[in-house]
matplotlib code that plots the C-alpha trace (Angstrom):
import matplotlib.pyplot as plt

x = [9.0, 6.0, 4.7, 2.1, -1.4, -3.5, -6.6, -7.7, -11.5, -11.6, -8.2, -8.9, -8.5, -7.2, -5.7, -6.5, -5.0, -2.0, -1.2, -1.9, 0.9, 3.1, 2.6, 2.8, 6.3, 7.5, 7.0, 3.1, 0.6, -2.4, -6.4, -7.8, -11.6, -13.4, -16.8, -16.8, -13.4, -12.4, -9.4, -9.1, -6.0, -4.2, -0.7, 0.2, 0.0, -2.9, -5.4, -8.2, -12.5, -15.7, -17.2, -20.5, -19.9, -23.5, -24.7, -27.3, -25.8, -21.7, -20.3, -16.5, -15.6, -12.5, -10.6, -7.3, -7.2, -4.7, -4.8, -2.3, -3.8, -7.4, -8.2, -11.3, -11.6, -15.0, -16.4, -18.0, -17.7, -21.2, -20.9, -24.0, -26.1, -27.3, -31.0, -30.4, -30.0, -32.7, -32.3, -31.8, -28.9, -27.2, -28.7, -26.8, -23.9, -23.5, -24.3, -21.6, -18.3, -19.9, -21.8, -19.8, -16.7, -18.3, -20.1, -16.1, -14.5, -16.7, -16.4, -12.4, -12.1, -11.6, -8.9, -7.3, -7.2, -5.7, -2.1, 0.3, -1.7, -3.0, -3.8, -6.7, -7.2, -10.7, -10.1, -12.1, -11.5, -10.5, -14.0, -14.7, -12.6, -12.6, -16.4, -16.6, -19.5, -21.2, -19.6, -22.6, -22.8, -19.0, -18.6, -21.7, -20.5, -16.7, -17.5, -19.1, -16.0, -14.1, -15.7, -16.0, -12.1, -11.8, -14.1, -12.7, -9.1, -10.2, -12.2, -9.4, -5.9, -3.5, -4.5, -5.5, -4.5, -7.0, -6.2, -7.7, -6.6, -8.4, -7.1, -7.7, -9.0, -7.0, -6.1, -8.2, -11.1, -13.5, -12.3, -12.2, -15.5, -13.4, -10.1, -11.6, -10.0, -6.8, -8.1, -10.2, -6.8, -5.2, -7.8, -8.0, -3.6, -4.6, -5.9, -3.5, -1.0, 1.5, -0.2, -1.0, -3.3, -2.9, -2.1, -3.2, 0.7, 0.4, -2.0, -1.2, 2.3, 0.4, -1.5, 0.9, 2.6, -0.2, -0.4, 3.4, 4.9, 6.9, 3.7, 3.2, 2.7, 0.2, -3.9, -6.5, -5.6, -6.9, -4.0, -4.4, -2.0, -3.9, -1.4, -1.3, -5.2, -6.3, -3.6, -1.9, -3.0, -1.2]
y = [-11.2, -12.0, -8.9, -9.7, -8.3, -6.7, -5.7, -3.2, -2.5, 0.8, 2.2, 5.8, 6.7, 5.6, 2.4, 1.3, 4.2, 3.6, 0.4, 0.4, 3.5, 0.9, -1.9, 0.5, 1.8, -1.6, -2.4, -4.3, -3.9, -2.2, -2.5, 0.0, 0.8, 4.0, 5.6, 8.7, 9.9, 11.7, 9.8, 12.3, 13.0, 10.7, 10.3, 7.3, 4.3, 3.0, 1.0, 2.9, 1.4, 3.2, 0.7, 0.6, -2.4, -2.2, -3.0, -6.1, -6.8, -6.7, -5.8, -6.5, -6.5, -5.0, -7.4, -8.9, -12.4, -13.0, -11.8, -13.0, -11.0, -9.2, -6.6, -5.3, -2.1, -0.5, 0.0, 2.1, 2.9, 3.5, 3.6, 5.0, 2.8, -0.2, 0.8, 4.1, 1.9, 0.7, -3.0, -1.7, -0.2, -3.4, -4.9, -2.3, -2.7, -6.1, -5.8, -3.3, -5.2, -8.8, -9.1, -6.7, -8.9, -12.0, -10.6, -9.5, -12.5, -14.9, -12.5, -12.2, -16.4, -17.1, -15.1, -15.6, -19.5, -18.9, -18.3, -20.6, -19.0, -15.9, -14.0, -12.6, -10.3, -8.7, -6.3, -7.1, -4.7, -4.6, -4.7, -8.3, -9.7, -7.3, -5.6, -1.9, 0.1, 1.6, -0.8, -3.2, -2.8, -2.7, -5.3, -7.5, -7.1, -7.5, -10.8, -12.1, -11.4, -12.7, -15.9, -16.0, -15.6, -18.9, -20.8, -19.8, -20.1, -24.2, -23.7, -22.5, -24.3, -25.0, -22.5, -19.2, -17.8, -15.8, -13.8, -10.6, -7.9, -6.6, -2.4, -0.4, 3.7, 4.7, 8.0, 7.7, 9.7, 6.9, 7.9, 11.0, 12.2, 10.5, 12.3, 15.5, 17.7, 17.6, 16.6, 13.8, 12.3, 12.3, 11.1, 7.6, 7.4, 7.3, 4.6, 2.3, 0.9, 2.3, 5.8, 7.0, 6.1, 3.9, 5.4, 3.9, 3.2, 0.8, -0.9, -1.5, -2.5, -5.5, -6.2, -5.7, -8.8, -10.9, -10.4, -11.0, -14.4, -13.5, -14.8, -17.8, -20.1, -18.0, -18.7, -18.2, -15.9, -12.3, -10.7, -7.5, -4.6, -2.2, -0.3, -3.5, -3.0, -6.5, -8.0, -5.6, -4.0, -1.0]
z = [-17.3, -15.4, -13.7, -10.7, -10.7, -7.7, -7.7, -4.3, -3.8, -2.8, -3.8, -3.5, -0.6, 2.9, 3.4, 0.2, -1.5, 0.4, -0.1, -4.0, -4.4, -2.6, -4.9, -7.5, -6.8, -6.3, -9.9, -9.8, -11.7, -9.7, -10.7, -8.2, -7.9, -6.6, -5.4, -4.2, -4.5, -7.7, -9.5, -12.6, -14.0, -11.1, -12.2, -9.7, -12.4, -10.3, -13.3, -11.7, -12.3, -10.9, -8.4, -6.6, -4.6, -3.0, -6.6, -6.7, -10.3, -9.9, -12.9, -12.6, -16.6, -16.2, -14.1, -15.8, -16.9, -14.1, -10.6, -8.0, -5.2, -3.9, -1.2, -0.4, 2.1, 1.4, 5.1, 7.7, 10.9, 12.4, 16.2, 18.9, 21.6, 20.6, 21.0, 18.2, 15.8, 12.9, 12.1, 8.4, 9.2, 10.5, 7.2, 4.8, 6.5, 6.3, 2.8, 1.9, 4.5, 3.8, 1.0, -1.5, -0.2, -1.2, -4.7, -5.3, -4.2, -6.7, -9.4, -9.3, -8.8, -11.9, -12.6, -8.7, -9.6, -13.1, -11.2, -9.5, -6.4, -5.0, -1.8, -0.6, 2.5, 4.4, 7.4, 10.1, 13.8, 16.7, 18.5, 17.6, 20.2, 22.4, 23.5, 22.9, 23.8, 20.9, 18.5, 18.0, 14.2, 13.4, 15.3, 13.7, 10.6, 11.0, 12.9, 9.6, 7.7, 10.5, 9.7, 6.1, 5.8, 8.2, 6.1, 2.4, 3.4, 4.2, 0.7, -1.2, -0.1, -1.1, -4.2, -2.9, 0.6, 2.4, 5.7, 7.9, 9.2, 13.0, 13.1, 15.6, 15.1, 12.1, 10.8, 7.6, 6.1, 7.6, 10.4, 9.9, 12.7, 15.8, 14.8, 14.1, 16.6, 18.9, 22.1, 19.7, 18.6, 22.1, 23.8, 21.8, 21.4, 25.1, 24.8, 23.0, 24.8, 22.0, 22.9, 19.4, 16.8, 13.5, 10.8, 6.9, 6.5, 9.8, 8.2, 4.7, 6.0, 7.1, 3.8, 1.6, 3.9, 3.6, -0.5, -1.3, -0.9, 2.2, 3.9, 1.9, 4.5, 6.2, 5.7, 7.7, 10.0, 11.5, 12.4, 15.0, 14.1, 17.2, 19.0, 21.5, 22.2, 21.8, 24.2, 26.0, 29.5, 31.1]

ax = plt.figure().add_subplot(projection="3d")
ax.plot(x, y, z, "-o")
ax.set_aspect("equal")
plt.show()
């Protein structure tokens, strides 16, 4: 029996550690990487790599042979006035949320292509669509991925899916300096229109979606799972 194969950049921790137990207990096979979160002696069945994705020279020798789906969640979440910031610090982010995406992405083809067809999905945020202040680097960077999941999902049909994902503030260590005190985390569920912050579960409900086949005729899309922040007014 054919057992499908995931591979999650950045699986340690946070949304990617959530959503690669969740494959995991539903019976796939998980290839997870890390950085700076220890993964010794992790009992969760989780295939797990050291990965420094801001690498110039990739070196993805461990990937299977077969992959029917990829996520990659490495990010940051750099936010302060526009004119604190260095242009070097736009340019390392964009390498790490764009460039290690696309240094991942052409490395794991071959394998993503060797299937009857396989899924790939970016997170992008909130703050694209929707001007925050503070949120000019984010928001440069997820833009870029914004548009590099439009343009390979045209690349790629009908063989490989690829799709986005636009969160709001999430409850996850990268997170972890805006929801570092009580009044921090009801101030911003004040926010949402839902009135409560995401949580990693919120959002890997939503990958796990766009990796499976019960979104097979999806492609191309950023999808906003925000609280209603995007769309909603109250």
């Amino acid at each position: 029996m054919y057992m499908k194969t995931y591979l999650i950049i950045g699986a340690s921790s946070g949304i990617g550690r959530e959503l690669a137990l969740r494959l995991v207990k539903q019976g796939y096979r998980v290839t997870g990487t890390y950085y700076k979160d220890p993964v010794e002696n992790d009992q969760s069945g989780i295939e797990y790599h050291y990965l420094d994705v801001m690498d110039e020279d990739l070196k993805l020798d461990f990937l299977p042979e077969n992959l029917d789906g990829l996520v990659y969640c490495p990010g940051s979440i750099n936010l302060k006035p526009f004119h604190r910031f260095k242009p070097k610090e736009f340019t390392d982010d964009y390498k790490l949320q764009v460039v290690g995406a696309v240094k991942t992405i052409q490395s794991a083809l071959p394998a993503l292509k060797a299937e009857n067809g396989g899924s790939i999905v970016l997170f992008s945020t909130v703050a694209v669509q929707s001007g925050f202040n503070f949120h000019a680097q984010v928001a440069s960077s997820k833009g870029a991925v914004e548009g590099l999941v439009r343009s390979l999902a045209a690349e790629f049909v009908p063989k490989i899916r690829v799709n986005g994902i636009a969160p709001s503030l999430t409850n996850t260590p990268m997170a972890s300096r805006l929801l570092n005190s009580d009044q921090k985390k009801e101030a911003n569920a004040q926010k949402h229109p839902l009135k409560r912050v995401g949580e990693a579960t919120d959002i890997a409900n939503a990958a796990e979606f766009l990796l499976t086949d019960k979104s097979d005729w999806i492609t191309g899309q950023i999808i906003p799972v925000d609280g209603g922040m995007s769309s909603v007014k109250v």
